[in-house]
C-alpha positions, 0 to 999 in steps of 0.5 A: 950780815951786812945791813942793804938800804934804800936811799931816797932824796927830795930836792926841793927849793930850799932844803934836800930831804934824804931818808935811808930805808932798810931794804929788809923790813921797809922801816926809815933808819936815817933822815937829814935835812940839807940846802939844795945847791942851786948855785954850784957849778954841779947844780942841784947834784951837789947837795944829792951827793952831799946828803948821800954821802953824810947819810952813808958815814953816819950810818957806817953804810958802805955805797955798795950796800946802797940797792936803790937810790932815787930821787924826785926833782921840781926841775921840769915843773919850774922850767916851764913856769919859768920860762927856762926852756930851749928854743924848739923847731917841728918838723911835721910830716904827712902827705895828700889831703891828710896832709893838708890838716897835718900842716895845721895840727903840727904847727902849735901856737905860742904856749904861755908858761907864765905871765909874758914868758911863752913857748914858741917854736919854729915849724915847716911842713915836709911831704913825706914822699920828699924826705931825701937828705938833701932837703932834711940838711936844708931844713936842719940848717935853716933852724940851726940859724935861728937858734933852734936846739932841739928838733922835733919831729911829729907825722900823722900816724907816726904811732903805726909806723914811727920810721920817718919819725925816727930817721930825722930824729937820729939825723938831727941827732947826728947834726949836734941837735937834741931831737924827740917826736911824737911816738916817743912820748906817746902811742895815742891817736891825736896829732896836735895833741902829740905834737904839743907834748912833744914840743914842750918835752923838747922845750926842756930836754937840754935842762934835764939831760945836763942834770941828770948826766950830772947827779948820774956822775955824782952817784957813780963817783961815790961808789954807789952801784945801783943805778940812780932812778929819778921819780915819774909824775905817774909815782914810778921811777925810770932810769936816767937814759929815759929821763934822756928821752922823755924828762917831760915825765917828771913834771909833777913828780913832787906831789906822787912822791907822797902818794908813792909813800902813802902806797908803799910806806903806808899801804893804803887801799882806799883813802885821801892823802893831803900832804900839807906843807907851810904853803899849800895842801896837795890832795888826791885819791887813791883807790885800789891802791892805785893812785887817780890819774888825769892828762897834764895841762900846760898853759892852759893846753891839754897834753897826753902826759898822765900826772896824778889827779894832785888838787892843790889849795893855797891853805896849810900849816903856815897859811896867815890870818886875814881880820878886818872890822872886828873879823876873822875874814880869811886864812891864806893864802899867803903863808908866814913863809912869804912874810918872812915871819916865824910861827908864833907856837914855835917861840918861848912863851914869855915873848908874847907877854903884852903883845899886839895885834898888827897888820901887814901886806906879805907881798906889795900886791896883797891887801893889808888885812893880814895879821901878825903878832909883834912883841914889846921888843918890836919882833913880828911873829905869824899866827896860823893853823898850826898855832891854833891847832897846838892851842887846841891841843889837837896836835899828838905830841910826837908830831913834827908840827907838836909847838908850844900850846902856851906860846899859842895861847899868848899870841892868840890873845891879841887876836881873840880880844880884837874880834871879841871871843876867848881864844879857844874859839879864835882858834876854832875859827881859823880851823873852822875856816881852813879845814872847811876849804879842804873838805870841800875839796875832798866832798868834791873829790868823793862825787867825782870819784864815786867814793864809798864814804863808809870806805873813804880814809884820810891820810895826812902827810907831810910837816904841816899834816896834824895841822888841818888833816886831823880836824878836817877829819873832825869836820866831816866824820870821816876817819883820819890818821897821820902818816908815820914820818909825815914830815918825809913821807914824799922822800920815803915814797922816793926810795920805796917807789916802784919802776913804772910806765904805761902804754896807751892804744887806740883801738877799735873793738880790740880782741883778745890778741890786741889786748894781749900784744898792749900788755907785753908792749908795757911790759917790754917798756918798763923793762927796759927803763929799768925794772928786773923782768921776772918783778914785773906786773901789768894792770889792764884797762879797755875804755870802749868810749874812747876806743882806749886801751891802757897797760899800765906796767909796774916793777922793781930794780932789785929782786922783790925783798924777803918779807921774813922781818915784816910783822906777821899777824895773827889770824884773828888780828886779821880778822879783828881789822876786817871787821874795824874797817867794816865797822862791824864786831868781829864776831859779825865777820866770817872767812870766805877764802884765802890764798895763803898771803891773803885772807878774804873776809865777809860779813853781810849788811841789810840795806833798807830802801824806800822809806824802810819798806824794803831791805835786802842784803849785801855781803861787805868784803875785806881782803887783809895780808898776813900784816892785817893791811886791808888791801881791798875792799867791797860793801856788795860782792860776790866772792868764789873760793876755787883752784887754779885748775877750775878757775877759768869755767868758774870764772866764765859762769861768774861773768856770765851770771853777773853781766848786765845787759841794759839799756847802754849794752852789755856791762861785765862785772867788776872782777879781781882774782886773788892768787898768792900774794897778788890781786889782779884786776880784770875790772873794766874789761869790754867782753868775756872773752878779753877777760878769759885771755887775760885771766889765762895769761896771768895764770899760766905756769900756775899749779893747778891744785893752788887756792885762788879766789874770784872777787865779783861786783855787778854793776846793777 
């Protein structure tokens, strides 16, 4: 039987990362490293197909057996900081005394993209009781002669009734102009906002098209079939004619392809992932298994672009010392990359025999207290965090940042003598002063997000991960592991990821049939960005603050793989991780249900209160697969093992018991339902009578005598 792969490709700044994943058992089979071709005449698209097709011969693989092939791309993210964008004309739409403010909110200001480089668009205002064709060819010639190239088209409440949106957008269209509007990259109330995202989606839509026509054409001319999937800043995919639509949605996409990996490569739950580079760490939550998502900012102005919650810090494996009066006084943020400069840990040791301290500015506007260390024979080399964990011996020795400890030792010396300590306790305190900037990031991260630090995981991806994530660990007493194949967990995450998107609606009191018709909208959307229907899951989410509802859809381009080559664990290794995640002995542990993929654990906890005085108990639950991955997990639930037949009584006298009624109003439990190899989650939701329609929609066609479990957590 012929062997099918995934293929996944990171373009980045300097170098093309590839991978080549098998589509059976999940596990990387091939990775290669070439340089991105920014200057060929195909762009970036050269150095994919070139990277695709060394990664095919090498491997004896024939293009058609390629099933899924994606790739994630800075493009959109550097256009905008620098400046690269086409020039943009708005035509807003609205009429009367709603008019009046329409005017005001569809003509947005000049955006600054960086420092003397701005977003400006040319705006007119349009009755829409005065749209006939005559005036729309006035208007589009006019902004023909200023040069405009995209048309974009914003109405208040456009999202109820996008006709008016759509006729101008076609007929700028028609006209030779690339066009978008305001319900075409969103569905939510809030026409400045809108307007915004739109004009920064036109800003770069001539850029992206031309790439993604281009890297579409070098796929399809190697003999690749499946279609080509460009990564989301969300940690989905789409297909290229979406990118033709809304490129606005790769921004960022750099950063979700390691959470995307640390999802689907890693299969974490719950945890922290900081991917580390030689520059900077990206940090981010992952709850649920779902990754933390936040509206997009661009030039300082809110967007309705979700993008995960990605917290960036300028210290990483290469970052440089800073020493000044006898002191270690910072590290970062410049790293040995902008300097020019080579880790020191990664040299023979014998160059650094009789070497020297010395100082530098990386870049003219730096000061000049950062250190390198410069050999008798006049070559400067950087010391950084990689060399002082390599020292330390911190660093497994199957670790892509695994140096050479005695080069380390030798080029430490220089430093450690001019502060006056031993070179372990240099070494030390460059972690010490690294590490202590990533866990203030993550203790903030913790509070933000509610985070059960008995729970909270870290997971180190990227090169530079052994550097900082297994000391910062160390620091804080929290666990910490590094990700199989750190060093391209992003590229995996790119050929593992899943077809996504999200739809998003306004609604007041929203009823069972409101909630229901959002759920088939994100269903219908991601279908038709590429997802095979019969692959597709929905998520719901109703923010009664926001009047919000949120579907958030979820599928793959291909039939949902085999799982016969995956690991199968026993039932007391399944039991034996349960019970190390709940940091109890196994014999502690008991089995409250299952559902054939999933087996749901239990093992009660007392907590104590008031000085010791009180105590009570909890029950701490895990939910394990059959390859002993805890996919969710509980410290206080109530858990109710039933068949599908009794499930919806049952579930209504667990809502009923559990809600809350306090001073805010009436407060649902947290629910999920356990059914087969699927964890749905119905937490979140207004009312009860939302959670039985959407409880019976994703039962539905379900045998009746099949096991399913409901997983409770008041709120009290």
């Amino acid at each position: 039987m012929k062997k099918q792969v995934r293929v996944g490709i990171d373009v980045g700044g300097t170098f093309t990362d590839v991978v080549v994943v098998d589509h059976a058992s999940r596990e990387v089979i091939s990775q290669l490293k070439v340089p991105t071709t920014h200057d060929a005449t195909e762009g970036v698209a050269l150095g994919i197909i070139n990277a695709i097709n060394r990664a095919l011969s090498e491997l004896s693989i024939d293009p058609e057996d390629v099933v899924f092939i994606a790739h994630s791309t800075t493009q959109a993210t550097n256009a905008l900081l620098e400046g690269d964008v086409a020039k943009v004309g708005i035509i807003g739409i609205g009429n009367g005394v709603e008019g009046l403010k329409a005017k005001i909110d569809t003509h947005i200001p000049a955006i600054e993209l960086a420092p003397n480089r701005f977003l400006n668009a040319e705006h007119v205002f349009l009755s829409n009781r005065n749209l006939s064709e005559t005036v729309l060819d006035t208007q589009l010639a006019d902004f023909r002669r200023k040069g405009v190239e995209v048309v974009v088209t914003s109405e208040a409440f456009g999202v109820d009734n996008a006709d008016n949106e759509t006729h101008i957008s076609d007929k700028a269209r028609q006209l030779g102009f690339l066009a978008t509007s305001g319900h075409e990259v969103s569905t939510l109330y809030g026409l400045r906002t809108r307007t915004r995202t739109a004009v920064i989606n036109g800003a770069i839509l001539p850029k992206m098209i031309h790439t993604a026509t281009m890297t579409d054409a070098c796929v399809k001319k190697s003999g690749i079939t499946a279609p080509l999937m460009i990564m989301r800043s969300d940690g989905g995919v789409m297909s290229v004619e979406e990118v033709h639509r809304r490129p606005i949605m790769t921004m960022l996409s750099g950063p979700a392809a390691g959470i995307a990996g640390a999802l689907m490569h890693e299969r974490v739950s719950d945890g922290i992932f900081i991917e580390v580079g030689g520059t900077s760490a990206d940090i981010s939550v992952i709850r649920d298994g779902q990754p933390q998502t936040k509206a997009a900012r661009v030039g300082g102005h809110r967007t309705y672009l979700n993008t995960l919650d990605v917290r960036t810090l300028a210290i990483a494996g290469g970052s440089m010392i800073r020493e000044a009066n006898g002191k270690i006084v910072d590290v970062g943020s410049r790293s040995a990359h902008i300097a020019g400069l080579h880790y020191a840990c990664f040299q023979p040791a014998e160059i650094f025999e009789n070497a020297r301290l010395v100082h530098l500015r990386p870049t003219e506007k730096d000061a000049d207290d950062y250190t390198a260390i410069e050999t008798t024979s006049g070559k400067r080399f950087s010391l950084t965090p990689t060399c002082a964990a390599n020292l330390l011996g911190i660093i497994p020795d199957t670790a892509f940042a695994k140096g050479n400890a005695d080069a380390a030792r030798l080029a430490f010396k220089p430093l450690a003598d001019k502060i006056g300590k031993t070179v372990e306790e240099a070494a030390r305190e460059v972690l010490d002063i690294s590490c202590r900037k990533v866990a203030k990031q993550i203790d903030e991260l913790i509070a933000e997000y509610h985070l059960d630090r008995d729970t909270v995981e870290l997971i180190g991806g990227g090169g530079g991960a052994a550097s900082l994530v297994l000391y910062t660990g160390e620091l804080m007493k929290l666990p910490a592991r590094l990700a199989r194949k750190a060093e391209v967990i992003s590229t995996i995450g790119v050929a593992l990821a899943m077809v996504r998107d999200t739809v998003e609606r306004n609604i007041v009191d929203p009823t069972p049939d409101d909630i229901l018709a959002v759920r088939r909208e994100a269903a219908e959307a991601v279908i038709k960005i590429g997802a095979l229907p019969e692959t597709v899951e929905v998520q719901m989410e109703v923010d009664t603050r926001r009047n919000l509802v949120r579907a958030t859809a979820f599928g793959t381009t291909e039939l949902k793989k085999d799982d016969s080559n995956a690991k199968i664990f026993t039932f007391q290794d399944c039991k034996a991780s349960a019970a190390r995640s709940m940091q109890t002995p196994a014999e502690n542990v008991r089995l409250l249900g299952e559902t054939g993929p999933l087996y749901v654990f239990g093992a009660e906890r007392i907590s104590k209160t008031f000085f010791g005085l009180f105590q009570s108990k909890q029950l701490a639950v895990r939910i394990t697969d059959r390859t002993g991955v805890v996919r969710l997990q509980r410290n206080h639930a109530h858990v109710y093992a039933t068949r599908i037949a009794e499930a919806l009584p049952q579930l209504e006298r667990v809502i009923l018991d559990l809600t809350d009624f306090g001073d805010a109003g009436r407060s649902l439990p947290d629910i999920h339902l356990l059914v087969g190899a699927r964890i749905i989650n119905l937490s979140g939701l207004a009312d009860l009578e939302q959670a039985l329609a959407l409880a019976a929609t994703e039962l539905e066609n379900r045998a009746g005598d099949e096991h399913i479990v409901i997983l409770a957590e008041d709120k009290k």
